[in-house]
C-alpha positions, 0 to 999 in steps of 0.5 A: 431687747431692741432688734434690727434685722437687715439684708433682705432683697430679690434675688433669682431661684439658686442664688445666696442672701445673708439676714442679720439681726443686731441685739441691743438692751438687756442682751445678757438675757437672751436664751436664744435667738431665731428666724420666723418667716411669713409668706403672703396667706401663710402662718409664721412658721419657725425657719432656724434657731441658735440658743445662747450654748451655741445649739441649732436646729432648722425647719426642714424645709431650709436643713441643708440650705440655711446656715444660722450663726451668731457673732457674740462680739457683735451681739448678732445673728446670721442667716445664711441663706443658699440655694434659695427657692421661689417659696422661701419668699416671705417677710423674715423676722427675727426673735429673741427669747429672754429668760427673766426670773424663770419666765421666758419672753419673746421679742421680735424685730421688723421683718425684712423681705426676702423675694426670690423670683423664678 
């Protein structure tokens, strides 16, 4: 599975972006798809995630303000990203996970940045 994630960029405390990652490949597989972010010193840490069924979940530290969604004509995923704060700055990478013969794999796209000035 190949991944492009787009739509990043700076934007002022309070304002709005929207991330999309585009699946390619053996998109048939996917389990699941999801946001990570890293911020500059930190871990990668988990933002949202949607499963193939539809199901979400959030970290909570975005619940409220993230909105992920998938677009399965498109085979994309979207976050829509509101209220943003000065610590929602970090590179955001969105991955995938296979179920392949009862195993499951993780692909990861590029990250794209997302800065958000005070």
């Amino acid at each position: 599975v190949q991944l492009q994630a787009s739509g990043g960029g700076l934007v002022q405390a309070g304002g709005s972006l929207r991330l999309s990652c585009a699946a390619s490949g053996n998109i048939n597989s996917i389990y699941a798809m999801a946001w990570h972010r890293q911020a500059p010193g930190k871990q990668r840490e988990l933002v949202a995630g949607i499963t193939s069924g539809g199901s979400t979940d959030y970290a909570d530290s975005v619940k409220g303000r993230f909105t992920i969604s998938r677009d399965n004509a498109k085979n994309t995923v979207y976050m829509q990203m509101n209220s943003l704060k000065p610590e929602d700055t970090a590179v955001y990478y969105c991955n995938a996970v296979l179920l392949l013969f009862g195993d499951y794999k993780s692909h990861w796209g590029q990250g794209t940045l997302v800065t958000v000035s005070s």
